[in-house]
mmCIF file of the N, C-alpha and C atoms, coordinates in Angstrom:
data_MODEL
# 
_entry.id   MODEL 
# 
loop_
_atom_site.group_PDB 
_atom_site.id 
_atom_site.type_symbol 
_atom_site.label_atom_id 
_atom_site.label_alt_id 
_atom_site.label_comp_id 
_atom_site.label_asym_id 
_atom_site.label_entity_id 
_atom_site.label_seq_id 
_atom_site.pdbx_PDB_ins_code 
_atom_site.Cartn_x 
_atom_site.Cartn_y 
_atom_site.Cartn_z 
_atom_site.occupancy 
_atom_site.B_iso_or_equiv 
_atom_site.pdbx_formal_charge 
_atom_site.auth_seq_id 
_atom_site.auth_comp_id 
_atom_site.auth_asym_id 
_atom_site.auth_atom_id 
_atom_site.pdbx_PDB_model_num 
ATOM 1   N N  . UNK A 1 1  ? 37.906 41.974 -3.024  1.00 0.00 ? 1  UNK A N  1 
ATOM 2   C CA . UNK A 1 1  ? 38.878 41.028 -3.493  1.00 0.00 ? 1  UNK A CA 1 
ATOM 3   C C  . UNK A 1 1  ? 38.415 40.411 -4.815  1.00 0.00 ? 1  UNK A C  1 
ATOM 4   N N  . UNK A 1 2  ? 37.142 40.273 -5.135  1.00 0.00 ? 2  UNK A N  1 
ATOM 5   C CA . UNK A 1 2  ? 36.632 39.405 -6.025  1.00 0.00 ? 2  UNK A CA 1 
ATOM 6   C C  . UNK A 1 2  ? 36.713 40.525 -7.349  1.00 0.00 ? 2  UNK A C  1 
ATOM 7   N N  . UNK A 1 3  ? 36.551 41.840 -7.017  1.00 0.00 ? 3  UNK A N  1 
ATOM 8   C CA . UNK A 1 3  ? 37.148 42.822 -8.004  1.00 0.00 ? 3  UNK A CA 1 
ATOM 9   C C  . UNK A 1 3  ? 38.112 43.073 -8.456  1.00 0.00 ? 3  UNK A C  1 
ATOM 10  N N  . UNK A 1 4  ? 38.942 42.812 -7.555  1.00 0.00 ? 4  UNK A N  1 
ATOM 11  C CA . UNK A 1 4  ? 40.714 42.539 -7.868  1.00 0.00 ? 4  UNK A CA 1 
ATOM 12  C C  . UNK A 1 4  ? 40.922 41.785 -8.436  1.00 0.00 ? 4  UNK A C  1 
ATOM 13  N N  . UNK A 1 5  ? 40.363 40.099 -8.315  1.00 0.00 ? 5  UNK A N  1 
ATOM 14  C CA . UNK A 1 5  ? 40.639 39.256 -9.513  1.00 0.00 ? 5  UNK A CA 1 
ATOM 15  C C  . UNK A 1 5  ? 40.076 39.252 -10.816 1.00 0.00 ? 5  UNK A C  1 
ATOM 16  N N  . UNK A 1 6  ? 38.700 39.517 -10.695 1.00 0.00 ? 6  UNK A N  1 
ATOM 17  C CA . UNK A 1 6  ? 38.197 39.978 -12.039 1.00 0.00 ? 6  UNK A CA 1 
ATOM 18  C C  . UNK A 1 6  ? 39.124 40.880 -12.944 1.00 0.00 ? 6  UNK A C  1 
ATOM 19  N N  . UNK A 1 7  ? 39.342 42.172 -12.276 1.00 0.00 ? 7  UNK A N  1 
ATOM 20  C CA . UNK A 1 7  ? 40.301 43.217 -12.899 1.00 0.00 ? 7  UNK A CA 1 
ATOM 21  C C  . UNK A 1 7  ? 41.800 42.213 -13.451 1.00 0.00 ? 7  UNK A C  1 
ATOM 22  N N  . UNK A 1 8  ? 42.141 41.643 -13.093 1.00 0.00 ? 8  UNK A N  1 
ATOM 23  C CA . UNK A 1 8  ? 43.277 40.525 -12.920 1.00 0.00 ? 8  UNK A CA 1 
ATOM 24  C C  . UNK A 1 8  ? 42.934 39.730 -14.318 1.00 0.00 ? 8  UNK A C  1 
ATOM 25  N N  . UNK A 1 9  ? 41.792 39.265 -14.235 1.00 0.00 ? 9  UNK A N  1 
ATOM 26  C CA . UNK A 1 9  ? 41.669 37.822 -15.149 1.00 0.00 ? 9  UNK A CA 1 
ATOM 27  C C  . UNK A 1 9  ? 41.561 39.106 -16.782 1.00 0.00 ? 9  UNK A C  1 
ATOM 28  N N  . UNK A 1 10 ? 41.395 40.179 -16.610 1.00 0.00 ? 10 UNK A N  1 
ATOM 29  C CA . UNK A 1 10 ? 40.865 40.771 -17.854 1.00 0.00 ? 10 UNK A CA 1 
ATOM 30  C C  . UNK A 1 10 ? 42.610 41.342 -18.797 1.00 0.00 ? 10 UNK A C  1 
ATOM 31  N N  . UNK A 1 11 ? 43.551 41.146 -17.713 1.00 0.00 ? 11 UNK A N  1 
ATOM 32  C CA . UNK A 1 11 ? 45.205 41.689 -18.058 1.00 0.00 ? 11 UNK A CA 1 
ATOM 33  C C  . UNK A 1 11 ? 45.260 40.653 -19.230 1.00 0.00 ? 11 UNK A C  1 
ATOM 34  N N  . UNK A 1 12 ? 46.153 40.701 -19.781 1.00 0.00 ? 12 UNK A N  1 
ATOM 35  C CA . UNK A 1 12 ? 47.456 39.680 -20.727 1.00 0.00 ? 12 UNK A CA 1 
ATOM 36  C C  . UNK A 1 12 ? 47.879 39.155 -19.301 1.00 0.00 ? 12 UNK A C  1 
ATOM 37  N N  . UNK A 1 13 ? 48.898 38.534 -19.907 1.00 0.00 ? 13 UNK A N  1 
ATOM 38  C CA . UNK A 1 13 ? 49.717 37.854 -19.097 1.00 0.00 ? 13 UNK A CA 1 
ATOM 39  C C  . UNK A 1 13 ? 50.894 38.357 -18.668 1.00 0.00 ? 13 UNK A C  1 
ATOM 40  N N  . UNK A 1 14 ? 51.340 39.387 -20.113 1.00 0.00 ? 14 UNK A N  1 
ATOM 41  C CA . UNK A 1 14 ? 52.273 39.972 -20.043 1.00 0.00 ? 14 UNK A CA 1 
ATOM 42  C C  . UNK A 1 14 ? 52.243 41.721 -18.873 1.00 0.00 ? 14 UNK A C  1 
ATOM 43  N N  . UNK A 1 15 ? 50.841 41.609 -18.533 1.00 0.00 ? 15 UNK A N  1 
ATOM 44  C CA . UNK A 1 15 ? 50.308 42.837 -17.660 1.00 0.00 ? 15 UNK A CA 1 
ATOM 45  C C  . UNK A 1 15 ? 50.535 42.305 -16.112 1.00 0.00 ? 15 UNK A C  1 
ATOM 46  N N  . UNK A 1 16 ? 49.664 40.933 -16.222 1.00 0.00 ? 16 UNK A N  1 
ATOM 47  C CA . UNK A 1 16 ? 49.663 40.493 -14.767 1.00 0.00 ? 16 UNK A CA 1 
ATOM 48  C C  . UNK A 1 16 ? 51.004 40.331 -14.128 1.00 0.00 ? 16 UNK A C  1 
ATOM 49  N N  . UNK A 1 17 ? 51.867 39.991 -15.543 1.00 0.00 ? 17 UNK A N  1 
ATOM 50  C CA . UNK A 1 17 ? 53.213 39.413 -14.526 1.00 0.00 ? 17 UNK A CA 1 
ATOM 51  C C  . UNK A 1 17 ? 54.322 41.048 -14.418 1.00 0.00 ? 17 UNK A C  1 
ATOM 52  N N  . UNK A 1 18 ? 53.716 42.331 -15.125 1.00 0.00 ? 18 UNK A N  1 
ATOM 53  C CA . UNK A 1 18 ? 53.952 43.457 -14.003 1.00 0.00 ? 18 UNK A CA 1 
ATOM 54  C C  . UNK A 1 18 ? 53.402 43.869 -13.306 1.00 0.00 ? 18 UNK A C  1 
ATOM 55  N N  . UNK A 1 19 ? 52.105 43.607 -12.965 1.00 0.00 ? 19 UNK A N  1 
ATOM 56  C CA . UNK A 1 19 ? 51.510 43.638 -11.433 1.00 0.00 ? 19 UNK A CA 1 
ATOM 57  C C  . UNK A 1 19 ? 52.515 42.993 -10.606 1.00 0.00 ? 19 UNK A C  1 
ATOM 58  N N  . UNK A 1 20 ? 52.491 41.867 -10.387 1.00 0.00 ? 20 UNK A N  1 
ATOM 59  C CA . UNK A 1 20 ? 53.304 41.048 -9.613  1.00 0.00 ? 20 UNK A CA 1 
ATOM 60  C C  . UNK A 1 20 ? 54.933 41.471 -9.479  1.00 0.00 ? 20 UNK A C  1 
ATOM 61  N N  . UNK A 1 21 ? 55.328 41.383 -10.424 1.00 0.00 ? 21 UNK A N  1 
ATOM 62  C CA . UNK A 1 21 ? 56.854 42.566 -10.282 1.00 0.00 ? 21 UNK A CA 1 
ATOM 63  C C  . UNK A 1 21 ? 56.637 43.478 -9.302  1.00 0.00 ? 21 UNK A C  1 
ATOM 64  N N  . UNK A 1 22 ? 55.603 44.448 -9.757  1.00 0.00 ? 22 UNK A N  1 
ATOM 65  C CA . UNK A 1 22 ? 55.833 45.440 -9.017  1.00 0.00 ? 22 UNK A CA 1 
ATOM 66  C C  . UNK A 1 22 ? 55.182 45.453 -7.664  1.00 0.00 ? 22 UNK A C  1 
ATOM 67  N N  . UNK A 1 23 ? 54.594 44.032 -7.000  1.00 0.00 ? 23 UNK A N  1 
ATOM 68  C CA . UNK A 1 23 ? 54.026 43.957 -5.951  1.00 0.00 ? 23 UNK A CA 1 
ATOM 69  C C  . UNK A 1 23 ? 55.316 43.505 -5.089  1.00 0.00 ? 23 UNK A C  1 
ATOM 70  N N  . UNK A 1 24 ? 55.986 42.729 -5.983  1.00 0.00 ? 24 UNK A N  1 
ATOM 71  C CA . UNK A 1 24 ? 56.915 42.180 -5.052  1.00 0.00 ? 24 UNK A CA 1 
ATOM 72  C C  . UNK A 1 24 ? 58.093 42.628 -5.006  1.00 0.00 ? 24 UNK A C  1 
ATOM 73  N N  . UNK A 1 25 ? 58.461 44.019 -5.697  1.00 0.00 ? 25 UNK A N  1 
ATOM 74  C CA . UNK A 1 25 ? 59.361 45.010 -5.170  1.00 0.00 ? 25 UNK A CA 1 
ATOM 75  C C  . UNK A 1 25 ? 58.989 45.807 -4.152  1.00 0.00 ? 25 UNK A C  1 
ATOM 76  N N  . UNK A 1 26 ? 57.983 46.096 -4.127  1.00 0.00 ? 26 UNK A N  1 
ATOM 77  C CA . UNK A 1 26 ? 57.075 46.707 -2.581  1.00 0.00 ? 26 UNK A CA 1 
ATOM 78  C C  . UNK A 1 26 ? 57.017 46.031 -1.729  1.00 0.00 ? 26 UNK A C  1 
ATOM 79  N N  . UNK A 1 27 ? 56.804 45.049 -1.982  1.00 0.00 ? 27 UNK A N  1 
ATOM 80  C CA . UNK A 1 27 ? 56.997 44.207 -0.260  1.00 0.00 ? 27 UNK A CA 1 
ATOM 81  C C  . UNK A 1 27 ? 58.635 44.118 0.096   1.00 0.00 ? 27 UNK A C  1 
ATOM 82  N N  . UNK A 1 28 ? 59.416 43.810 -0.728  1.00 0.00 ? 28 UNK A N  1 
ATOM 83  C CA . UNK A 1 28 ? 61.182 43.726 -0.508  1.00 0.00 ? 28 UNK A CA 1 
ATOM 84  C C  . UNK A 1 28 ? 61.412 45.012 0.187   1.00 0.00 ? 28 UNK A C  1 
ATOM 85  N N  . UNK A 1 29 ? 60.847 45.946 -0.485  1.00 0.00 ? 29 UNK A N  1 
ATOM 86  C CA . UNK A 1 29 ? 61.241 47.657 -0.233  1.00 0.00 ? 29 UNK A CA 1 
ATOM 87  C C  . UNK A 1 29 ? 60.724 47.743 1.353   1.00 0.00 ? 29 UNK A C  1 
ATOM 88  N N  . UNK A 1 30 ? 59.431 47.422 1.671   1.00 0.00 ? 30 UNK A N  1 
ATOM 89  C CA . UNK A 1 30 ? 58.534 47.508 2.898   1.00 0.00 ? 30 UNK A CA 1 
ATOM 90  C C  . UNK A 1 30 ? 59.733 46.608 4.292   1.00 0.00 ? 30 UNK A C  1 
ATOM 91  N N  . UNK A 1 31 ? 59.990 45.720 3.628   1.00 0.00 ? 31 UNK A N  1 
ATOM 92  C CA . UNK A 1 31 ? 60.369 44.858 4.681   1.00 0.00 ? 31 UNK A CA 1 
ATOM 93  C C  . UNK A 1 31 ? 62.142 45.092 4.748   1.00 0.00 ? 31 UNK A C  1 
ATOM 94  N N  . UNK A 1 32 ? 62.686 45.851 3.529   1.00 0.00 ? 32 UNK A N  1 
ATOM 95  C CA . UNK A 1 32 ? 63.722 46.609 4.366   1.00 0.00 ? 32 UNK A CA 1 
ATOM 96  C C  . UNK A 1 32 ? 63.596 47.360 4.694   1.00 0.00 ? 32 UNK A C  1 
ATOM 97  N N  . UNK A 1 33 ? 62.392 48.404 4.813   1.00 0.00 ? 33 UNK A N  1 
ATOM 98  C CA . UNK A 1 33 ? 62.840 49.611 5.519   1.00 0.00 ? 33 UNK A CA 1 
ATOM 99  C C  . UNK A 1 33 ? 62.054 49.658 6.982   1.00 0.00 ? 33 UNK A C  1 
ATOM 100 N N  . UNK A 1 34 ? 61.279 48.289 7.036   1.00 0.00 ? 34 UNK A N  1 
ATOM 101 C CA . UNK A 1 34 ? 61.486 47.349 8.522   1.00 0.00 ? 34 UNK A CA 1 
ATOM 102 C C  . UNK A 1 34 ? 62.227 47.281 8.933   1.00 0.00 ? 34 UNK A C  1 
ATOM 103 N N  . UNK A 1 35 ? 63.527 46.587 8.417   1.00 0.00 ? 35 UNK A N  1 
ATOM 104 C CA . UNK A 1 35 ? 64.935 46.310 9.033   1.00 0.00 ? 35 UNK A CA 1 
ATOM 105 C C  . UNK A 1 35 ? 65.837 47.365 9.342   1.00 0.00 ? 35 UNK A C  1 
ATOM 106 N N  . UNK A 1 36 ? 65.539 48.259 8.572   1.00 0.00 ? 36 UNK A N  1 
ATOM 107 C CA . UNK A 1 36 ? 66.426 49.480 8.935   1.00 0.00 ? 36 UNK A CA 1 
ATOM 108 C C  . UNK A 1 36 ? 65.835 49.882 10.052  1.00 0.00 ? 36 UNK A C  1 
ATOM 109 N N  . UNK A 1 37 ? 64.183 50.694 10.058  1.00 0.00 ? 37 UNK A N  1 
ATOM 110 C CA . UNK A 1 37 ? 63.757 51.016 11.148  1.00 0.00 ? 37 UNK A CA 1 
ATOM 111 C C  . UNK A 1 37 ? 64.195 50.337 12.893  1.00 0.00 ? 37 UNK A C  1 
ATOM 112 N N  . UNK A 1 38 ? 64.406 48.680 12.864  1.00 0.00 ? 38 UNK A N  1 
ATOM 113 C CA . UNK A 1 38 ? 64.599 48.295 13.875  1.00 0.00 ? 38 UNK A CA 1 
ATOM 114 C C  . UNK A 1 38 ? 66.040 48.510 14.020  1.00 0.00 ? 38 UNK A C  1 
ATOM 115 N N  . UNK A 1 39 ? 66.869 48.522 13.266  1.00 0.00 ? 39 UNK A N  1 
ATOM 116 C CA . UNK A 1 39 ? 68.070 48.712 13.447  1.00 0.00 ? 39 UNK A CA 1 
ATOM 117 C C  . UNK A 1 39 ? 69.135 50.069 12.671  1.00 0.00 ? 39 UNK A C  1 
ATOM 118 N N  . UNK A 1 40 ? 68.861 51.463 12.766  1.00 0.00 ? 40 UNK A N  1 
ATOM 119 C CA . UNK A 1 40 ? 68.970 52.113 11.590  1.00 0.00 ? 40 UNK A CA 1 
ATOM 120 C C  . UNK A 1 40 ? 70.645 51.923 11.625  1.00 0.00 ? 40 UNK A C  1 
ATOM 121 N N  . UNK A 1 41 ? 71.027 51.723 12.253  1.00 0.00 ? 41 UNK A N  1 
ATOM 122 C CA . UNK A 1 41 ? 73.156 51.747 12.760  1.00 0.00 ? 41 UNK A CA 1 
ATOM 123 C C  . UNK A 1 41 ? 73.101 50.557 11.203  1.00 0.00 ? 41 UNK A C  1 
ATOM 124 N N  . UNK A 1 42 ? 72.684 49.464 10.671  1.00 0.00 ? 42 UNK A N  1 
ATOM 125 C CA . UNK A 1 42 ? 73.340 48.552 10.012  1.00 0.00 ? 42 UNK A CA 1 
ATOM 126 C C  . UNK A 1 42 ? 73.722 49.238 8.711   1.00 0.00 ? 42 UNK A C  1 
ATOM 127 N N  . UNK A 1 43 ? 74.694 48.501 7.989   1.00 0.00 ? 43 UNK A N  1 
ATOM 128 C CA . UNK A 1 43 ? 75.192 48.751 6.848   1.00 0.00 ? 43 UNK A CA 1 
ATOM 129 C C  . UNK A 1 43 ? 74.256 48.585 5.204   1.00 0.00 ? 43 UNK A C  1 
ATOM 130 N N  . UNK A 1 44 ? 74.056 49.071 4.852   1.00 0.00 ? 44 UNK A N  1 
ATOM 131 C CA . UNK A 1 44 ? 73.900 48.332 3.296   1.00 0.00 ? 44 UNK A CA 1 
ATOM 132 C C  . UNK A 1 44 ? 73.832 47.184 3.086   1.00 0.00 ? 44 UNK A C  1 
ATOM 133 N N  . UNK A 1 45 ? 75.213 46.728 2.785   1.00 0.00 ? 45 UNK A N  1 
ATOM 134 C CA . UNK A 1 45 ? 75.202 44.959 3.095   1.00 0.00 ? 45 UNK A CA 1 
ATOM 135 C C  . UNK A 1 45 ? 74.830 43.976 4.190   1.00 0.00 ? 45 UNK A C  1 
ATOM 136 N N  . UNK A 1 46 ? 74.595 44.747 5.419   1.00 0.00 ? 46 UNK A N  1 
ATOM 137 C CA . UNK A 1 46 ? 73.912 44.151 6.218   1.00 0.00 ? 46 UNK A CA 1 
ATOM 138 C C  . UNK A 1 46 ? 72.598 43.737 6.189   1.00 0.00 ? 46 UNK A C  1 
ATOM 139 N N  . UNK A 1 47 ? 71.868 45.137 5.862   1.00 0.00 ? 47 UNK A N  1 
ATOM 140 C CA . UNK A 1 47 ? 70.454 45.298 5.442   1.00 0.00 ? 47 UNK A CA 1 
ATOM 141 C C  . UNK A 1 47 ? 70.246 44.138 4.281   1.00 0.00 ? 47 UNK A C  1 
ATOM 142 N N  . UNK A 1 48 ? 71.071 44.006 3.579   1.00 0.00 ? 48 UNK A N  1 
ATOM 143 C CA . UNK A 1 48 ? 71.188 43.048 2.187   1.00 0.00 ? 48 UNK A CA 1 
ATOM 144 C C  . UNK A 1 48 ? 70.728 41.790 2.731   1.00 0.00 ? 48 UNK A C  1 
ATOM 145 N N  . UNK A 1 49 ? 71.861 41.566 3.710   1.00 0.00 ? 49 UNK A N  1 
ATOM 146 C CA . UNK A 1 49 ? 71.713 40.291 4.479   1.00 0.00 ? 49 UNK A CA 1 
ATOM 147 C C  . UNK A 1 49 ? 71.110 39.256 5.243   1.00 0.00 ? 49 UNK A C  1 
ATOM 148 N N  . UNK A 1 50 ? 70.193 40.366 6.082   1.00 0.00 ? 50 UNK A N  1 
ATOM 149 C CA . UNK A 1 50 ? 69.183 40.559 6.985   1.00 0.00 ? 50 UNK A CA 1 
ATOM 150 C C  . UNK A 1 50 ? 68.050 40.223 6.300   1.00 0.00 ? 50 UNK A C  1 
ATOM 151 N N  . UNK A 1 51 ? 67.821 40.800 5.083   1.00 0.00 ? 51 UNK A N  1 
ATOM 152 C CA . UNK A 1 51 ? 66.617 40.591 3.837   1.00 0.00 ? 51 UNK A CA 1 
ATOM 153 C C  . UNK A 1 51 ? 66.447 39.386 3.067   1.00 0.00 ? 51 UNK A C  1 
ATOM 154 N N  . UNK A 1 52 ? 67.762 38.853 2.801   1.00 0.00 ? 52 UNK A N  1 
ATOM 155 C CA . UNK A 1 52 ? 68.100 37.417 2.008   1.00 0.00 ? 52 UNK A CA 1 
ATOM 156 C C  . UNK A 1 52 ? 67.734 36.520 2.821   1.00 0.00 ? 52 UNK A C  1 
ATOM 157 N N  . UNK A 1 53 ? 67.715 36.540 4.631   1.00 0.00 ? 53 UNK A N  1 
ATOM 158 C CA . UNK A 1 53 ? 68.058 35.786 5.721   1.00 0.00 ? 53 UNK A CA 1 
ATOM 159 C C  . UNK A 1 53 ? 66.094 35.546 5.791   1.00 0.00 ? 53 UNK A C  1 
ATOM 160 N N  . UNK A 1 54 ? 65.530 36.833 5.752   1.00 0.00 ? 54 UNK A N  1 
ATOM 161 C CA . UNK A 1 54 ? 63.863 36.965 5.932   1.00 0.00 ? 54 UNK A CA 1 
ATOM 162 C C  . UNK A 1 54 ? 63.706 35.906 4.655   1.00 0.00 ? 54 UNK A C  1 
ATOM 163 N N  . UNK A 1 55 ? 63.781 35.922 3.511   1.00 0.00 ? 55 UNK A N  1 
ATOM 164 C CA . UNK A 1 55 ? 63.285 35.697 2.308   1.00 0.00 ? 55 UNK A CA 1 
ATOM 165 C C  . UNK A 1 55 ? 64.000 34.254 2.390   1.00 0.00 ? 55 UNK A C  1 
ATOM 166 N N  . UNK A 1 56 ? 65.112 33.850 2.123   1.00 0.00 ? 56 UNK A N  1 
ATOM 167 C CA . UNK A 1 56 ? 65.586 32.593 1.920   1.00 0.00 ? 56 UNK A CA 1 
ATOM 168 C C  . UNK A 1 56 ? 66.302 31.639 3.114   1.00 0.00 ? 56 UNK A C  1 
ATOM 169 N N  . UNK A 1 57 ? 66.087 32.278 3.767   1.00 0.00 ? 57 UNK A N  1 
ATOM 170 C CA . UNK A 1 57 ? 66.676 31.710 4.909   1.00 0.00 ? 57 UNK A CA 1 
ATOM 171 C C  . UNK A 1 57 ? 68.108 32.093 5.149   1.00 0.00 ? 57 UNK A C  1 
ATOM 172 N N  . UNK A 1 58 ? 68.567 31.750 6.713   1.00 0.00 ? 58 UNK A N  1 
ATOM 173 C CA . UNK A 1 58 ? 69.972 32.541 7.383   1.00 0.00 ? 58 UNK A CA 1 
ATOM 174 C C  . UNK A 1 58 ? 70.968 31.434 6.078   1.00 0.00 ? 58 UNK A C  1 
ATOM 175 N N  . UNK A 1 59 ? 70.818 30.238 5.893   1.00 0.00 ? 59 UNK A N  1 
ATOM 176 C CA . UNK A 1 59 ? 72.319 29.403 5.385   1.00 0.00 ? 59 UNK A CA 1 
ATOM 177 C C  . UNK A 1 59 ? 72.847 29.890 3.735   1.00 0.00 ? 59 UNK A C  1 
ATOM 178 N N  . UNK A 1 60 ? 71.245 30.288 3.102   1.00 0.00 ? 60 UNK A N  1 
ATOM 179 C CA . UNK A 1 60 ? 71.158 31.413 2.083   1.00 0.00 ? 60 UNK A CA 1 
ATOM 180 C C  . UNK A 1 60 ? 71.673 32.450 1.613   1.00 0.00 ? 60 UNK A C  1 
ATOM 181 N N  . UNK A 1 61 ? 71.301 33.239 3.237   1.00 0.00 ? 61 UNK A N  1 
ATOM 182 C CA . UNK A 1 61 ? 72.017 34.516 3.499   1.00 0.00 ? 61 UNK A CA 1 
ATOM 183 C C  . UNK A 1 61 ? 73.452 34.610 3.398   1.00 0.00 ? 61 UNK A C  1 
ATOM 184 N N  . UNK A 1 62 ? 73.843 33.379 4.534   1.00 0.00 ? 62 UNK A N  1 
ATOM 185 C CA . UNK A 1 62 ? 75.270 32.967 4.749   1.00 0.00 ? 62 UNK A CA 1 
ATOM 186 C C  . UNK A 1 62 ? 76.178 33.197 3.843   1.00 0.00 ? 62 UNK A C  1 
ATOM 187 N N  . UNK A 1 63 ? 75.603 31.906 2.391   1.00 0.00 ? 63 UNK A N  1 
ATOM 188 C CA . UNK A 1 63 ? 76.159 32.179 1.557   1.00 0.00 ? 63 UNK A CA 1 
ATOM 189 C C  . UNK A 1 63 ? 76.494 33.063 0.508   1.00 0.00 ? 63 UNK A C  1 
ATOM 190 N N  . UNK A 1 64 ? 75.579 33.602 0.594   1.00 0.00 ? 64 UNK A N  1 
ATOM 191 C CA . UNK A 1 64 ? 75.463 35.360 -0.393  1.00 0.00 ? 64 UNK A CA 1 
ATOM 192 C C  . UNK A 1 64 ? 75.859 36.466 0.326   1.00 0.00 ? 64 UNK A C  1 
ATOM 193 N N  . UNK A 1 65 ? 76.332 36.380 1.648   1.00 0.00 ? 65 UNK A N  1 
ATOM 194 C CA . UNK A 1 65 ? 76.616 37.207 1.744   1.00 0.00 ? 65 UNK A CA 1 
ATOM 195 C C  . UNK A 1 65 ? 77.944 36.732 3.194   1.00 0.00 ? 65 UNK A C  1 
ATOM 196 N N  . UNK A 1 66 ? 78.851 36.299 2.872   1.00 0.00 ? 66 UNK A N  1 
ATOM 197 C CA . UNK A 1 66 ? 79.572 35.517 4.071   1.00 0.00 ? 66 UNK A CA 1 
ATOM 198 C C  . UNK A 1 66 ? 80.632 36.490 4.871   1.00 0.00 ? 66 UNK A C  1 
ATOM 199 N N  . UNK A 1 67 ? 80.504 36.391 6.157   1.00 0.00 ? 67 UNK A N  1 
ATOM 200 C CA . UNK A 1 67 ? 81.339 38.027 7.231   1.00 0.00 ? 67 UNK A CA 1 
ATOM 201 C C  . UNK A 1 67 ? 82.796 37.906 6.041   1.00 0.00 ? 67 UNK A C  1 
ATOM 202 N N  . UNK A 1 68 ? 82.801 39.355 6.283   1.00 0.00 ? 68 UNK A N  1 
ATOM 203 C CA . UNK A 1 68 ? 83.907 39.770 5.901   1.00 0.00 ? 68 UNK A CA 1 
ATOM 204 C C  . UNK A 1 68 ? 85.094 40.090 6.721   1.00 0.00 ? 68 UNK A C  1 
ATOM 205 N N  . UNK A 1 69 ? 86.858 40.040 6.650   1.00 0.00 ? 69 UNK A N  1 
ATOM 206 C CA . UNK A 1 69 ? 87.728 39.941 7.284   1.00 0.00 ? 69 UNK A CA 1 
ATOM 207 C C  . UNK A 1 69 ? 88.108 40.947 7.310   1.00 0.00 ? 69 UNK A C  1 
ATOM 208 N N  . UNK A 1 70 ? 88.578 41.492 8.156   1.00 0.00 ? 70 UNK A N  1 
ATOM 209 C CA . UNK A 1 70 ? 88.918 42.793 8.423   1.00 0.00 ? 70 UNK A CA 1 
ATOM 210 C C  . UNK A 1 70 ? 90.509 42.559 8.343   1.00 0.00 ? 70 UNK A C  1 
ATOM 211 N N  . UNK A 1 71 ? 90.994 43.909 7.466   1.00 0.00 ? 71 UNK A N  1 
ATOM 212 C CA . UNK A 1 71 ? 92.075 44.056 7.137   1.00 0.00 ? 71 UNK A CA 1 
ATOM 213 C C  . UNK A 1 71 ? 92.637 45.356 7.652   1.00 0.00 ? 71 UNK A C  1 
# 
């Protein structure tokens, strides 16, 4: 770990903050294809939903993504 930050402190800033981008598209990616795995039947936008709900909470979710009416 203490190599990891060293390696870390030696980036720009403009390096570290695509480390971090790209750490935290891997974890989004990881933890939907969690959600799918437990549930593979859901939709796209479900999966969307389900992910917003992990990350920001369900009233979050709610709002970004609110049931749709069937027509």
């Amino acid at each position: 770990m203490a190599r990891y930050f060293e390696l870390l402190r030696g980036r720009t800033a403009v390096e570290r903050l695509a480390v971090a981008s790209r750490l935290t598209r891997a974890v989004r990616e990881l933890a939907k294809a969690a959600i799918v795995a437990r549930e593979p039947s859901l939709s796209t936008r479900e999966v969307q939903a389900e992910l917003a709900a992990r990350l920001y909470g369900p009233e979050v979710s709610a709002r970004l993504f609110p049931p749709q009416n069937a027509h």
